[in-house]
N, CA, C and O atoms as a MOPAC input file, in Angstrom:
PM7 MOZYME 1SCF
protein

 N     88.88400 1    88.30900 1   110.26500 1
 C     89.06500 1    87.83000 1   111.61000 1
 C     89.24000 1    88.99800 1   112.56300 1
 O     90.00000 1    88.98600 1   113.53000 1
 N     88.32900 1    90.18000 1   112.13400 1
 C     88.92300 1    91.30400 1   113.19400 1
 C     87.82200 1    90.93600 1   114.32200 1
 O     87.05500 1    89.97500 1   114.37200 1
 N     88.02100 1    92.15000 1   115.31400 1
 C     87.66500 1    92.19000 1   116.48900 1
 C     86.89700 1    90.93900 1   117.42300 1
 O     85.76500 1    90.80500 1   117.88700 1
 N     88.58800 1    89.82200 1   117.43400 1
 C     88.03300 1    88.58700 1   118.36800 1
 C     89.01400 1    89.23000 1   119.59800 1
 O     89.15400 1    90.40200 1   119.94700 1
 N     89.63600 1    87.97700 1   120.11300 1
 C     90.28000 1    87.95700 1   121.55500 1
 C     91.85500 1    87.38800 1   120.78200 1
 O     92.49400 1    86.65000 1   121.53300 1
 N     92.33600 1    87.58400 1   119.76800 1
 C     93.73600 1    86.94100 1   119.33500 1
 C     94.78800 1    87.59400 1   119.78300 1
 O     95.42600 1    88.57100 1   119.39000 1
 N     94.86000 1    86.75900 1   120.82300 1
 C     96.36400 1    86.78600 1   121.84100 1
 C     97.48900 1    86.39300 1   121.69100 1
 O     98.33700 1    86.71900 1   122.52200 1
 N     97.78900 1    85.67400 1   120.71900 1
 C     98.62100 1    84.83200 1   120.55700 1
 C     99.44500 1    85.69800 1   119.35500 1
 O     99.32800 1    86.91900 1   119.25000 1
 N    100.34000 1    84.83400 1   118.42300 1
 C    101.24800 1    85.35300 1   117.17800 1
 C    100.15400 1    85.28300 1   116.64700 1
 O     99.02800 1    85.00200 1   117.05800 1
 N    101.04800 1    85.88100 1   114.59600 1
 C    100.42000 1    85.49500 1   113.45700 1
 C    100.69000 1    84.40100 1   113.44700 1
 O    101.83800 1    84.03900 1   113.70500 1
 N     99.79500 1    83.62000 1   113.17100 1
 C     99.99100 1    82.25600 1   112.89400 1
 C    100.68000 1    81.94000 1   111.45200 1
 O    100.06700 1    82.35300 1   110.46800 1
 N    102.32000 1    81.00300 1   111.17200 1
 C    102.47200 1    80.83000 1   110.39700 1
 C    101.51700 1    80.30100 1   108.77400 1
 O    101.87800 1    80.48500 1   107.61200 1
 N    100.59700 1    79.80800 1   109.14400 1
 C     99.70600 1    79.33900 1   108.23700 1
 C     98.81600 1    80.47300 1   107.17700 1
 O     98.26100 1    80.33100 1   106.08800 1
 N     99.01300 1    81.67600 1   108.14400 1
 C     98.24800 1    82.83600 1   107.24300 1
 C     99.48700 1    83.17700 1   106.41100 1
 O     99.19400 1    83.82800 1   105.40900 1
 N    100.67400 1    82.93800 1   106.54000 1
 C    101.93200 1    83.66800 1   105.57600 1
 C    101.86000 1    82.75600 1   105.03600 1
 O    102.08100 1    83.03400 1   103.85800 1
 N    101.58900 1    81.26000 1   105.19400 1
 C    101.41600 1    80.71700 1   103.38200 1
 C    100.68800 1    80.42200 1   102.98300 1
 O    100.63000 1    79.27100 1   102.55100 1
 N     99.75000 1    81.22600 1   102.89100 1
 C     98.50900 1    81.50400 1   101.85700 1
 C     98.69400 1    82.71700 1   100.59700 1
 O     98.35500 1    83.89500 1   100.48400 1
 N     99.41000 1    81.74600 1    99.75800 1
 C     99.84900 1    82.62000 1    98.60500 1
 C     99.05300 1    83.68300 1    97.90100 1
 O     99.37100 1    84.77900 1    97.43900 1
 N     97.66900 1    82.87300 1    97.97500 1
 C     96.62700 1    83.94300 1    97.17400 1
 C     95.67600 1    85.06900 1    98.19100 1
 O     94.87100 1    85.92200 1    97.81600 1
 N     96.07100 1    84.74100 1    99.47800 1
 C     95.52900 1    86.11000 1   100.14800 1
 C     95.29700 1    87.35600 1    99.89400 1
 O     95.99800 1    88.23600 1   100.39500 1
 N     94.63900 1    87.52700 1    99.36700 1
 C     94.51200 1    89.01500 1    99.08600 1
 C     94.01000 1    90.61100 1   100.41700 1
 O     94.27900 1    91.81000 1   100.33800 1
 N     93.40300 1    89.99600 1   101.23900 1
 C     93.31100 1    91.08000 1   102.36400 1
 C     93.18900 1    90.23300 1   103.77800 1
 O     92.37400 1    89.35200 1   104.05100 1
 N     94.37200 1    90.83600 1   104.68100 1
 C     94.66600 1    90.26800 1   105.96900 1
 C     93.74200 1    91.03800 1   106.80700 1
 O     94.47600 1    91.97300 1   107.12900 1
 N     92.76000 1    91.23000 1   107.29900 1
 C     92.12400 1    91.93700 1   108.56000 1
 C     92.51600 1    91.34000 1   109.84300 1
 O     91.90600 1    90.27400 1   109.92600 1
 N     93.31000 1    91.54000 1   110.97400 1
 C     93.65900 1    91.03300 1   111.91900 1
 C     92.93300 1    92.53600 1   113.11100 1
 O     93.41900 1    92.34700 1   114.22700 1
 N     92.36500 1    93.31700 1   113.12000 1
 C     92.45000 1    94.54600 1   113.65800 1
 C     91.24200 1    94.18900 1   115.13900 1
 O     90.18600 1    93.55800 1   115.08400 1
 N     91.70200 1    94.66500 1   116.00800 1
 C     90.71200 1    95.15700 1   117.18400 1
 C     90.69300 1    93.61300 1   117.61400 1
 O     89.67300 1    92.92600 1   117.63800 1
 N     92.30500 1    93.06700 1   118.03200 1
 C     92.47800 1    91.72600 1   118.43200 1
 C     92.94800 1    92.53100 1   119.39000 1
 O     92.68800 1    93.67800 1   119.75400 1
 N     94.22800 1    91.09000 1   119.96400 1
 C     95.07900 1    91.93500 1   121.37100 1
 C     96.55200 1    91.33000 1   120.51700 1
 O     96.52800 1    90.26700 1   121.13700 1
 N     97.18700 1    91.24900 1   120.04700 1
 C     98.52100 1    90.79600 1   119.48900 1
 C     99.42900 1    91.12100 1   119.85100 1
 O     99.96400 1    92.14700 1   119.43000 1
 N     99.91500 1    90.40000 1   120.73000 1
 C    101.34000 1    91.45400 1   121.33300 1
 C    102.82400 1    90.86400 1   120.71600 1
 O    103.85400 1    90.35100 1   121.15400 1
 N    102.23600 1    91.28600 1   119.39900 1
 C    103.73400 1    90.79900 1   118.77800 1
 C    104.74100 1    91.97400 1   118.00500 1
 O    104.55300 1    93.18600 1   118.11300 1
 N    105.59600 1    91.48600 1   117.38800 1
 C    106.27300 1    92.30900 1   116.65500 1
 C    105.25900 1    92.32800 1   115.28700 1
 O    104.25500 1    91.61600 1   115.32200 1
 N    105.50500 1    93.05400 1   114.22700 1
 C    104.99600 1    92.64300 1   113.06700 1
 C    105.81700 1    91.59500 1   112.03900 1
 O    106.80900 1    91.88000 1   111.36800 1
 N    105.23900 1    90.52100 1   112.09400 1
 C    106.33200 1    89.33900 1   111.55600 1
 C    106.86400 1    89.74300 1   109.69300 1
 O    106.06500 1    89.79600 1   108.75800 1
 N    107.89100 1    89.90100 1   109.62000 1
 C    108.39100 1    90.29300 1   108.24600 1
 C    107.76700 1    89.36000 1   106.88100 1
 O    107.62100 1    89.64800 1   105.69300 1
 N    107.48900 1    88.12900 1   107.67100 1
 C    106.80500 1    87.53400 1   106.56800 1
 C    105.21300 1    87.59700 1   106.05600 1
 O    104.54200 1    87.11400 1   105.14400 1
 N    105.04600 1    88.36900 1   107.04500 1
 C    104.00700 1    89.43000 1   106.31900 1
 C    104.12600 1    89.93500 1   104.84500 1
 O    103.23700 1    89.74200 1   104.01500 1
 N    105.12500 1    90.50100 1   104.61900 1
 C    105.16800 1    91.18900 1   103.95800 1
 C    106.00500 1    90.29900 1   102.80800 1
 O    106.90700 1    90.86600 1   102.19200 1
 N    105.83900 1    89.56400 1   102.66300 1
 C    106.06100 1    88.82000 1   101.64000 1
 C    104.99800 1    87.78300 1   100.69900 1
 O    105.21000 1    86.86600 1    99.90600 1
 N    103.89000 1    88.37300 1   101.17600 1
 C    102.79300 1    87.76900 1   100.19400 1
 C    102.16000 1    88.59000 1    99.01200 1
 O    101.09700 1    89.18200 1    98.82100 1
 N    102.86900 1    88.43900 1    98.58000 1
 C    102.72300 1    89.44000 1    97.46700 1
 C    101.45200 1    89.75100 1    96.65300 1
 O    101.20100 1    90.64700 1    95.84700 1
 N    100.51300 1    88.40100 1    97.27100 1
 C     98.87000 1    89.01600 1    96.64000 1
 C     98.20800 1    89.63900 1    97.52900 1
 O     96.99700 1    89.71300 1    97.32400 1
 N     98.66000 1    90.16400 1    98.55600 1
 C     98.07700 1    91.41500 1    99.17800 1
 C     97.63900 1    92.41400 1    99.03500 1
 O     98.57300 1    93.11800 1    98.65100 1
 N     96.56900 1    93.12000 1    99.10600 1
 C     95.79500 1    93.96400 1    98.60400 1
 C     95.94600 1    94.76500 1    99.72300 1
 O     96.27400 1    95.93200 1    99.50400 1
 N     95.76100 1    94.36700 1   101.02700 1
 C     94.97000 1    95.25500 1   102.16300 1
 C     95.22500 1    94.43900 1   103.24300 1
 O     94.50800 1    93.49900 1   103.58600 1
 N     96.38700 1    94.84200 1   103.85500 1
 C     96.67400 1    94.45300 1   105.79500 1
 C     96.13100 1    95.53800 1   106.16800 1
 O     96.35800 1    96.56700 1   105.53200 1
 N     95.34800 1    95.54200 1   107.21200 1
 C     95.03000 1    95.96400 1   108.75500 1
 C     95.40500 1    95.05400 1   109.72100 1
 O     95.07200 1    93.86900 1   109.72500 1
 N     96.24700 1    95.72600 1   110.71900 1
 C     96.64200 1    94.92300 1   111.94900 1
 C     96.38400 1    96.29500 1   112.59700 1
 O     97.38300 1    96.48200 1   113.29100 1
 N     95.64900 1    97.23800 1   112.71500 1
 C     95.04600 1    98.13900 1   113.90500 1
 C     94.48100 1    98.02200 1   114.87100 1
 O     93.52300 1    97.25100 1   114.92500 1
 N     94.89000 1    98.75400 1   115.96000 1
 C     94.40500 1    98.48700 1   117.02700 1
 C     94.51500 1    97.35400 1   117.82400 1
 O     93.62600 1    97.07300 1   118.62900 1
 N     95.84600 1    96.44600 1   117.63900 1
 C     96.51500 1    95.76200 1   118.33900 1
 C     97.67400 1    96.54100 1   119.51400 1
 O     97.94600 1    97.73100 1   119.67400 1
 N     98.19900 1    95.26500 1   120.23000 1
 C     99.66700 1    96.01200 1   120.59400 1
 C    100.46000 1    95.32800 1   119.65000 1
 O    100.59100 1    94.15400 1   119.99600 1
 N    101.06600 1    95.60500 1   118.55300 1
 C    101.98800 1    95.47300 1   118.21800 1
 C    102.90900 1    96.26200 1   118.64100 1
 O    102.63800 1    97.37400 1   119.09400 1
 N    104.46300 1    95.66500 1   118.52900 1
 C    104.97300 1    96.40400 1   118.34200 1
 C    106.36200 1    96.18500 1   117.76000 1
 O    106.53900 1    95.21200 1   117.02700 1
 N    107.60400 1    97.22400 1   118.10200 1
 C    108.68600 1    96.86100 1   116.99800 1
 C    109.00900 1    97.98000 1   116.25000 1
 O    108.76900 1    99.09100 1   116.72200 1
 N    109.68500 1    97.82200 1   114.78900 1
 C    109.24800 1    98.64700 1   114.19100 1
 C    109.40600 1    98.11900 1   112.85500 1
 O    110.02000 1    97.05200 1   112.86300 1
 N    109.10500 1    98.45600 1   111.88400 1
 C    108.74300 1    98.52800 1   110.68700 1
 C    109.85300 1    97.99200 1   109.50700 1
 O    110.91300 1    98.60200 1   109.36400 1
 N    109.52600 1    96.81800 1   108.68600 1
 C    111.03900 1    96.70600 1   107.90300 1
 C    110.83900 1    97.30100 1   106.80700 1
 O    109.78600 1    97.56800 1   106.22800 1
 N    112.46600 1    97.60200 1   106.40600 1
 C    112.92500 1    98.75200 1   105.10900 1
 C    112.61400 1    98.16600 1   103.71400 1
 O    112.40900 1    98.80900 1   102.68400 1
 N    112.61600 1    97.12700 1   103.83700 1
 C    111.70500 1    96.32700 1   102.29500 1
 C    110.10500 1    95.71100 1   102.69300 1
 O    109.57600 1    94.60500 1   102.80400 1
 N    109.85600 1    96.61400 1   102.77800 1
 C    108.17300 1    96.32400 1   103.68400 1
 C    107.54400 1    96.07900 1   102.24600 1
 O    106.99100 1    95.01500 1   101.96600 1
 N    107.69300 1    97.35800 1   101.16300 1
 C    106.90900 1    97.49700 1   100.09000 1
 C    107.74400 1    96.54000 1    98.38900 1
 O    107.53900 1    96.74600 1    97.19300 1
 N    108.63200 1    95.56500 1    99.08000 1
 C    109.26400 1    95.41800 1    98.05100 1
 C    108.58500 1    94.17300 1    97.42800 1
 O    108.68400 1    93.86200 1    96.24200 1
 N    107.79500 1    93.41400 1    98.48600 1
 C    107.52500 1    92.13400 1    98.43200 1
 C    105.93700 1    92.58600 1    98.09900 1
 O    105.23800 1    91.60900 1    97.82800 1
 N    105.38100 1    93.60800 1    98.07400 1
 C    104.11500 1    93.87600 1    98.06000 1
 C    103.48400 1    94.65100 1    96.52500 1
 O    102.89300 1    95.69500 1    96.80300 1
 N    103.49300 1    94.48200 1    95.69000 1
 C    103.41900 1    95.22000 1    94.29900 1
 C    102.00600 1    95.29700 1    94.41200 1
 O    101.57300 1    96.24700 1    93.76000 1
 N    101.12800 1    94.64700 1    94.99700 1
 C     99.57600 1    95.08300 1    95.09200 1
 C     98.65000 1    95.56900 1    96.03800 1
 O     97.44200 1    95.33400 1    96.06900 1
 N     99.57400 1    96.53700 1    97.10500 1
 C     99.37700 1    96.43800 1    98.28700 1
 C     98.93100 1    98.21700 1    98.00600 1
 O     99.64200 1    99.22000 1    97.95300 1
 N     97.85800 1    98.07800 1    97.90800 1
 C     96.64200 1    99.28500 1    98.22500 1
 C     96.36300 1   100.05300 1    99.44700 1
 O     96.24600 1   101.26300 1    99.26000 1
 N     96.21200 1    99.57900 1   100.82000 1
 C     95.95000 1    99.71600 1   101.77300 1
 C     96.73700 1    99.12500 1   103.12100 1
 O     96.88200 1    97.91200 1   103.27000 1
 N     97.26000 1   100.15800 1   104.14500 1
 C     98.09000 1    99.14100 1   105.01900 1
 C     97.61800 1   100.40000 1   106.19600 1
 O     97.66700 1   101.62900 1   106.15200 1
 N     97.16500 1    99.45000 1   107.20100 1
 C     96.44900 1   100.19500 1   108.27800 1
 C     97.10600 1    99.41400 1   109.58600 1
 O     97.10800 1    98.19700 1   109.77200 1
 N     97.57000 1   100.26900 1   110.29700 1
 C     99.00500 1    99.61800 1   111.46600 1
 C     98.39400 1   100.83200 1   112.41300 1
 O     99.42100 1   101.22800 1   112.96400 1
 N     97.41400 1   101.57400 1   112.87100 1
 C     96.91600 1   102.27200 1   113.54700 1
 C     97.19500 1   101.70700 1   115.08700 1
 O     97.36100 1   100.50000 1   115.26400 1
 N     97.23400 1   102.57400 1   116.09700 1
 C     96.36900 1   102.28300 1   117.31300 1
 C     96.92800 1   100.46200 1   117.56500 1
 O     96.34700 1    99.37700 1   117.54800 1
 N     98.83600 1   101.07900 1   117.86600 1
 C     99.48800 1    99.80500 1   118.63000 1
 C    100.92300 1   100.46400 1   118.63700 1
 O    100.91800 1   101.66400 1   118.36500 1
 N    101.93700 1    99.99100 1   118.85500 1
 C    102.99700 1   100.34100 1   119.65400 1
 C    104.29300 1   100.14500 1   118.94500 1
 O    105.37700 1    99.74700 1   119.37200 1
 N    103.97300 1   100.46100 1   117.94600 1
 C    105.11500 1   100.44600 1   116.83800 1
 C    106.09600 1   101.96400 1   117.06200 1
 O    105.65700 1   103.05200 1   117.43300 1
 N    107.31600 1   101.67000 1   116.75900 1
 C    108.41900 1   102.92800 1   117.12400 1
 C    109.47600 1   102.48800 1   116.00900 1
 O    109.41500 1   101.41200 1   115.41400 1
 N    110.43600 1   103.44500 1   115.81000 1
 C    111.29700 1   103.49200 1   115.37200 1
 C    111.06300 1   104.52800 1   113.97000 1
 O    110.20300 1   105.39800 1   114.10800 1
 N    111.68300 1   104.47000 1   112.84400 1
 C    111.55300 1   105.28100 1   111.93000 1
 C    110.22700 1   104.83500 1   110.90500 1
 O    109.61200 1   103.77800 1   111.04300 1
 N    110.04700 1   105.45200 1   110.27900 1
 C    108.72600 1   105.05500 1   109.12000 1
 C    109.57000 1   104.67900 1   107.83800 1
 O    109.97500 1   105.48900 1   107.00400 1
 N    109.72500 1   103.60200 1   107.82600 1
 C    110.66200 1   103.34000 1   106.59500 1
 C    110.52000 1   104.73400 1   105.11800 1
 O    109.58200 1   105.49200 1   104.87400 1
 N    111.52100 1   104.61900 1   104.59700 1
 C    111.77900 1   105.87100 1   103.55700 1
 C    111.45200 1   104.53400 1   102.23300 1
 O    110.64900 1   104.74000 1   101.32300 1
 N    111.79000 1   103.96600 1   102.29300 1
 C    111.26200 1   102.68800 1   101.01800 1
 C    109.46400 1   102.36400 1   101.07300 1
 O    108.83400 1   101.69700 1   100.25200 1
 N    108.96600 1   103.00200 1   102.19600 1
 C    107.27000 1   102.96200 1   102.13000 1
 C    106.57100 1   103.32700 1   101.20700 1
 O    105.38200 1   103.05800 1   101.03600 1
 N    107.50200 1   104.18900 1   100.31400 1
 C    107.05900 1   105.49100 1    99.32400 1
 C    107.07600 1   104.40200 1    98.00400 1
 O    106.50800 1   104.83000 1    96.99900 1
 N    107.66900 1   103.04900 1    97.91400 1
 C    107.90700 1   102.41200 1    96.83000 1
 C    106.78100 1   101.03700 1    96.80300 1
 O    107.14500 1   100.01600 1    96.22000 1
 N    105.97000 1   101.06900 1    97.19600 1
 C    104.15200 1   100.72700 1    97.50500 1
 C    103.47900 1   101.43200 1    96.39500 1
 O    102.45300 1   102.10700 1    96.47900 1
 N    104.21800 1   101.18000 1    95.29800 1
 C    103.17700 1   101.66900 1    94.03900 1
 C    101.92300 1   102.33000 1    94.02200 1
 O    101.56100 1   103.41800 1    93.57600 1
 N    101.19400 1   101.15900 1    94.77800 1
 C     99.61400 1   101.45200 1    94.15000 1
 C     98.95900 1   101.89600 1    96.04800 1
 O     97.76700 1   101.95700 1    96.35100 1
 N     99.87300 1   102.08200 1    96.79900 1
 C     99.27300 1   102.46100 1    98.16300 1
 C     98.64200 1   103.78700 1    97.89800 1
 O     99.01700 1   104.82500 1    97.35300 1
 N     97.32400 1   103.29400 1    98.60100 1
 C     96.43300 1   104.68500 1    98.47800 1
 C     95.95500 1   105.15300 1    99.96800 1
 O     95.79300 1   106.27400 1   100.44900 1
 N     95.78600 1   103.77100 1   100.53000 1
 C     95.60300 1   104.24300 1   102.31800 1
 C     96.56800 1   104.29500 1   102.72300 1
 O     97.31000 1   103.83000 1   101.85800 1
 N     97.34200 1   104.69100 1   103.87200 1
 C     98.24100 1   104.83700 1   104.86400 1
 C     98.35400 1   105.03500 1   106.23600 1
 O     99.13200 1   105.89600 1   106.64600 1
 N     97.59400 1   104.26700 1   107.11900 1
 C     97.05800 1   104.81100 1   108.58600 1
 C     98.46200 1   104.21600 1   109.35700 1
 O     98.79900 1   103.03400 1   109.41000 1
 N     99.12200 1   105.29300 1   109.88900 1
 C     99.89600 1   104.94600 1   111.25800 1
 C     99.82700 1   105.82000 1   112.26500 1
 O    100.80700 1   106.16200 1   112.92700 1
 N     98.62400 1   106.24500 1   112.44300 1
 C     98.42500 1   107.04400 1   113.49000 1
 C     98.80600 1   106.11200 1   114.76500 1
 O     98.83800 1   104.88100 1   114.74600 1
 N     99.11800 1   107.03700 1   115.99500 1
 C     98.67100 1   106.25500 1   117.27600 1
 C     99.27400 1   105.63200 1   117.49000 1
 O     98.80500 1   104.59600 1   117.96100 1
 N    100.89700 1   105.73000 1   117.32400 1
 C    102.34100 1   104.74600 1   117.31500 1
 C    102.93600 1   105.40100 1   118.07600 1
 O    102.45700 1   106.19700 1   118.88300 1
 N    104.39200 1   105.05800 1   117.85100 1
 C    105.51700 1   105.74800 1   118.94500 1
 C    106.65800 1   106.27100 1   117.82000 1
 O    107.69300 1   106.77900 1   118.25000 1
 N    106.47500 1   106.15600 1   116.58100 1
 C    107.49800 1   106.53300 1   115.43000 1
 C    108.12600 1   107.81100 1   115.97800 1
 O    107.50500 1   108.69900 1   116.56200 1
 N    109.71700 1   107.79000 1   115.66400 1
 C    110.15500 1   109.11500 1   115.65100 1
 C    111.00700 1   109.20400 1   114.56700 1
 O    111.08300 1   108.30700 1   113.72700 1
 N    111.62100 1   110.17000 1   114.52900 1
 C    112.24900 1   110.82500 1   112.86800 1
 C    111.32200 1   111.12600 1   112.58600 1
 O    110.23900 1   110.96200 1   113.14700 1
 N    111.72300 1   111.90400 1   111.14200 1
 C    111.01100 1   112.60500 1   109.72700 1
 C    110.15100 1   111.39100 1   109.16000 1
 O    110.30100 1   110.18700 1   109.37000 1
 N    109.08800 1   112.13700 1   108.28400 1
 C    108.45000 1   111.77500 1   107.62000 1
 C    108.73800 1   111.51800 1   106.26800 1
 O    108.75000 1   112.54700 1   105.59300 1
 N    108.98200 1   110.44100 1   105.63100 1
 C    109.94300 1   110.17300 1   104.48500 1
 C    108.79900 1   111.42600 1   103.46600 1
 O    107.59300 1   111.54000 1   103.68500 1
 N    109.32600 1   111.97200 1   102.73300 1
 C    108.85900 1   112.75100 1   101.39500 1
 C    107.85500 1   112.27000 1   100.71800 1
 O    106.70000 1   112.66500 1   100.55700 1
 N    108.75700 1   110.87500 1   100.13600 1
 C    107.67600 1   109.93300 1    99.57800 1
 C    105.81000 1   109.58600 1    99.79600 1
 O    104.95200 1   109.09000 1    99.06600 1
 N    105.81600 1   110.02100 1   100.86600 1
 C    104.59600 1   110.22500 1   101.43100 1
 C    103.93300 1   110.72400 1   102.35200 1
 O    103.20700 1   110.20700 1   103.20200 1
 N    104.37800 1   112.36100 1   102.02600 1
 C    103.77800 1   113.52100 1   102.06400 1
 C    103.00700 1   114.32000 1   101.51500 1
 O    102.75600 1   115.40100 1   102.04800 1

């Protein structure tokens, strides 16, 4: 569902779709926070929400609910605050795009 006109929230109905495996929401307009229940679908392979406005910032059990989560692309939107230090516990994360945010602090170790 990338690059429409989605103005609105995530719609509860995409967080209960248990067997989801990749969320593409990217090159919408979303002016939301990133809803935590995101991150609780645990057959996730691959969120992109880039190039929205999101914004907010980021929760500290982001990667706890995610054991198959490969790819997470949050590019190019308006996210701030710290880069969670529990990001590093995303097992099998191999992409990592948060360019183009407002994050401040250090860069957790974990994924450096």
């Amino acid at each position: 569902m990338k690059n429409n006109n989605f103005t609105d929230t995530i719609h509860q109905t995409l967080v209960n779709m248990s067997n989801l495996e990749i969320l593409n929401l990217e090159f919408n307009q979303l002016p939301v926070q990133v809803p935590s229940s995101i991150f609780n679908i645990s057959s996730l392979k691959a969120i992109d929400l880039s190039s929205n406005s999101l914004s907010g910032s980021l929760s500290d059990d982001m990667c706890q609910h995610l054991p198959k989560l490969e790819g997470l692309h949050l590019s190019v939107n308006e996210l701030s605050g710290n880069i969670p230090f529990s990001i590093g516990k995303c097992n099998n994360l191999q992409i990592l795009s948060l360019s183009i945010n407002q994050f401040t602090g250090i860069i957790p170790r974990s994924i450096r």
